[in-house]
N, C-alpha and C positions, 0 to 999 in steps of 0.2 A: 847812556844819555836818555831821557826822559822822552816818552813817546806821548804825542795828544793829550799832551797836556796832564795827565795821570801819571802821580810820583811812584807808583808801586809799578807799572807798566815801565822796565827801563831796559839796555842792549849792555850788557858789560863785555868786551875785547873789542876785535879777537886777539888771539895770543896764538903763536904757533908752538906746537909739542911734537914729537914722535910722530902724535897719532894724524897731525895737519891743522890744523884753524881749529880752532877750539871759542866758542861766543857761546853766552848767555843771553837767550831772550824770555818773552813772557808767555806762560801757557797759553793755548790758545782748545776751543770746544775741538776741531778739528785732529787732534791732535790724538785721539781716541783710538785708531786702530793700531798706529805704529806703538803708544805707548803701551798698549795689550800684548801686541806682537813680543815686544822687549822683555815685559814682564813674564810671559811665560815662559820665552826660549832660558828667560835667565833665573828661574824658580830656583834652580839646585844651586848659584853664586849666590843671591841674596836672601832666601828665607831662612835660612842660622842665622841674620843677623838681625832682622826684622823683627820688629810687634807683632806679637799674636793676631792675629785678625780672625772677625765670625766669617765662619764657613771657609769652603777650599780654597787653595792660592787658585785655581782655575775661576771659581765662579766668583773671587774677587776681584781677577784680572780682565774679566770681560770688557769688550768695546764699551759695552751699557753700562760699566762702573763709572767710566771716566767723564761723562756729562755733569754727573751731581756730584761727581768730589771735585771738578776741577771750578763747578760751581761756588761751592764751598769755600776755596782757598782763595777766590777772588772774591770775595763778599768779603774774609777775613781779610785780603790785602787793601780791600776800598775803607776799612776802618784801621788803618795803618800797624796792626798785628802781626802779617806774616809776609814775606818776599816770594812766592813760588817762581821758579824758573825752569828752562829747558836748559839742558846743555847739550848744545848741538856741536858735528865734528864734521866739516867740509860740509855744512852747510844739512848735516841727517839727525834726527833727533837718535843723542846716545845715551841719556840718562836725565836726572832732574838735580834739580839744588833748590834747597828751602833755606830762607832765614825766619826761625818760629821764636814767636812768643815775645814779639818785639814789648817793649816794657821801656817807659820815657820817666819823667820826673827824675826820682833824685838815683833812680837805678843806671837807664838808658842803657838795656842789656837786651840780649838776644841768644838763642843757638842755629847751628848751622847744622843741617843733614844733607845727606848726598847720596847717590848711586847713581855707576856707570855703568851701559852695556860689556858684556864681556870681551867684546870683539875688541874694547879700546884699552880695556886695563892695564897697567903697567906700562903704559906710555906717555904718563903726565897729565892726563886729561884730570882725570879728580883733582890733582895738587894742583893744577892751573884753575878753574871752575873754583874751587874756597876760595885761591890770593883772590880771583878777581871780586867775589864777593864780601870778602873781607873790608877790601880796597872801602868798596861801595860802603862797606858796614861802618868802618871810622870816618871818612868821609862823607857825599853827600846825605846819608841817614844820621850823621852825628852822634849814633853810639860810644859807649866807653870801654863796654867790656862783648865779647862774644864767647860763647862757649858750646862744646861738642863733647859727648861721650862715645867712647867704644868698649867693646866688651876686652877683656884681656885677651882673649885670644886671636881675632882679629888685627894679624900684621900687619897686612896690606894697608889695612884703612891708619891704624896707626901711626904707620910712615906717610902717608900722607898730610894728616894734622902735625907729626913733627918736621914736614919738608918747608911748612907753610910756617912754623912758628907757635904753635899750642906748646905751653908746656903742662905736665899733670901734676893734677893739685891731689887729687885723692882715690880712694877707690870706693864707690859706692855700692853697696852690700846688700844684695839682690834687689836690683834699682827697677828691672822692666821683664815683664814677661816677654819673652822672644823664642819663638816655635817651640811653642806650648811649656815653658817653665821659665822662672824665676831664675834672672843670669845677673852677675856684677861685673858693672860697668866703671871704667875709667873717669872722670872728672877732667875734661882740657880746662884752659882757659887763655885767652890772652885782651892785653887791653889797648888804649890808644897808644898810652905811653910806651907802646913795644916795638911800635911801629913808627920811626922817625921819616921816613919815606912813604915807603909802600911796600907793601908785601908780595906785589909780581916785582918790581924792582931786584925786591932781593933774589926771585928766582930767577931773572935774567942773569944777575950777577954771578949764581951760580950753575948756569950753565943749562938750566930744567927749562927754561921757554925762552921765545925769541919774540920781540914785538913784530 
C-alpha cells in the first residue's frame, strides 16, 4: 500500500514462509548499520554473484556507504525508475529487493534483483519477496513484462525465479563482470499474460507461503 502519498514509498505482505513474516518496506537513511552488518557477515554468500565493485567489499560495505547510495536509489525512485526495498523477516531487516530500470511507453519493462541474509535462505523468503514484487510489478505499476538474470551456476537463486514463474529465454555471453571477471548470465523473463491471478496466489497454492 502506498505510504504519504509517495507511489515509489510502498508495504508489500506480509506473507508467512519457514523463515516467519516476511514484508517489503521502503529504504530508509537509518538503515545503514544493520545493512553494513549484513553485507559483511555475508561477503563469502554474495560476492560470486555480485558486480564488480571499486575497491574492497569492506570498504564498500561501510555504514558511510549507505547515506549516498541509498541517496541515490531514492532520487532514482522519485523519478519513477527504480523500486528499492527492504525485505524484512519478523519485523529484522534480512536482505533488499530492487525493481530497476523501470521503462514505460510502448516497452513498460523492468528487472528485478534480490539478496537475502544467510541466516534465512532456503526458507522461502527470496521466492516470497519477487511474487510479492511481481504482484506489485503487473498490478499497481502497470507493467508488461519484468525480467531477471542469473549466472548458470547459481542454483539457489534459480529455483527461486523458477518457484515464482520466470521461464528462460537465453543465455547471455559474457553479460556482467562479477568478482573480477566476465561471467554468462541466464535471461528470465515473464509477462502479465503469465499471471492470471497472482503470483503469491500461486505459491500459496503450492504450499511455499501462507497469507
Amino acid at each position: 500500500m502506498p505510504l504519504f502519498g509517495a507511489p515509489w514509498q510502498v508495504e508489500l505482505g506480509p506473507m508467512t514462509t519457514a523463515a516467519g513474516q516476511v514484508r517489503l518496506r521502503p529504504i530508509r537513511t537509518r538503515d545503514a548499520a544493520v545493512w553494513s552488518r549484513l553485507r559483511l557477515a555475508n561477503q563469502r554468500e554474495l560476492q560470486p554473484w555480485e558486480p564488480t565493485g571499486d575497491g574492497s567489499w569492506a570498504r564498500r560495505h561501510q555504514p558511510t556507504a549507505w547515506p549516498p547510495m541509498s541517496s541515490t536509489m531514492r532520487s532514482q525512485a522519485r523519478e519513477g525508475t527504480l523500486l528499492p526495498l527492504v525485505i524484512e523477516v519478523n519485523g529484522r531487516f534480512a536482505g533488499q529487493l530492487t525493481v530497476g530500470n523501470i521503462v514505460r511507453g510502448q516497452l513498460m519493462n523492468a528487472w528485478v534483483g534480490y539478496w537475502v541474509d544467510s541466516a534465512v535462505t532456503g526458507r522461502g523468503v527470496a521466492t516470497v519477496s519477487v511474487a510479492l514484487a511481481l504482484d506489485h510489478c503487473f498490478g499497481p505499476l502497470g507493467l508488461h513484462r519484468v525480467e531477471a538474470t542469473v549466472r548458470p551456476e547459481n542454483g539457489p537463486s534459480r529455483a527461486v525465479l523458477a518457484h515464482v514463474g520466470f521461464r528462460e529465454e537465453g543465455l547471455l555471453r559474457r553479460y556482467l563482470h562479477v568478482d573480477g571477471q566476465w561471467c554468462d548470465h541466464l535471461l528470465m523473463g515473464m509477462t502479465a499474460e503469465e499471471v492470471p491471478d497472482s503470483v503469491v496466489a500461486r505459491l500459496v497454492r503450492a504450499g511455499r507461503a501462507a497469507y
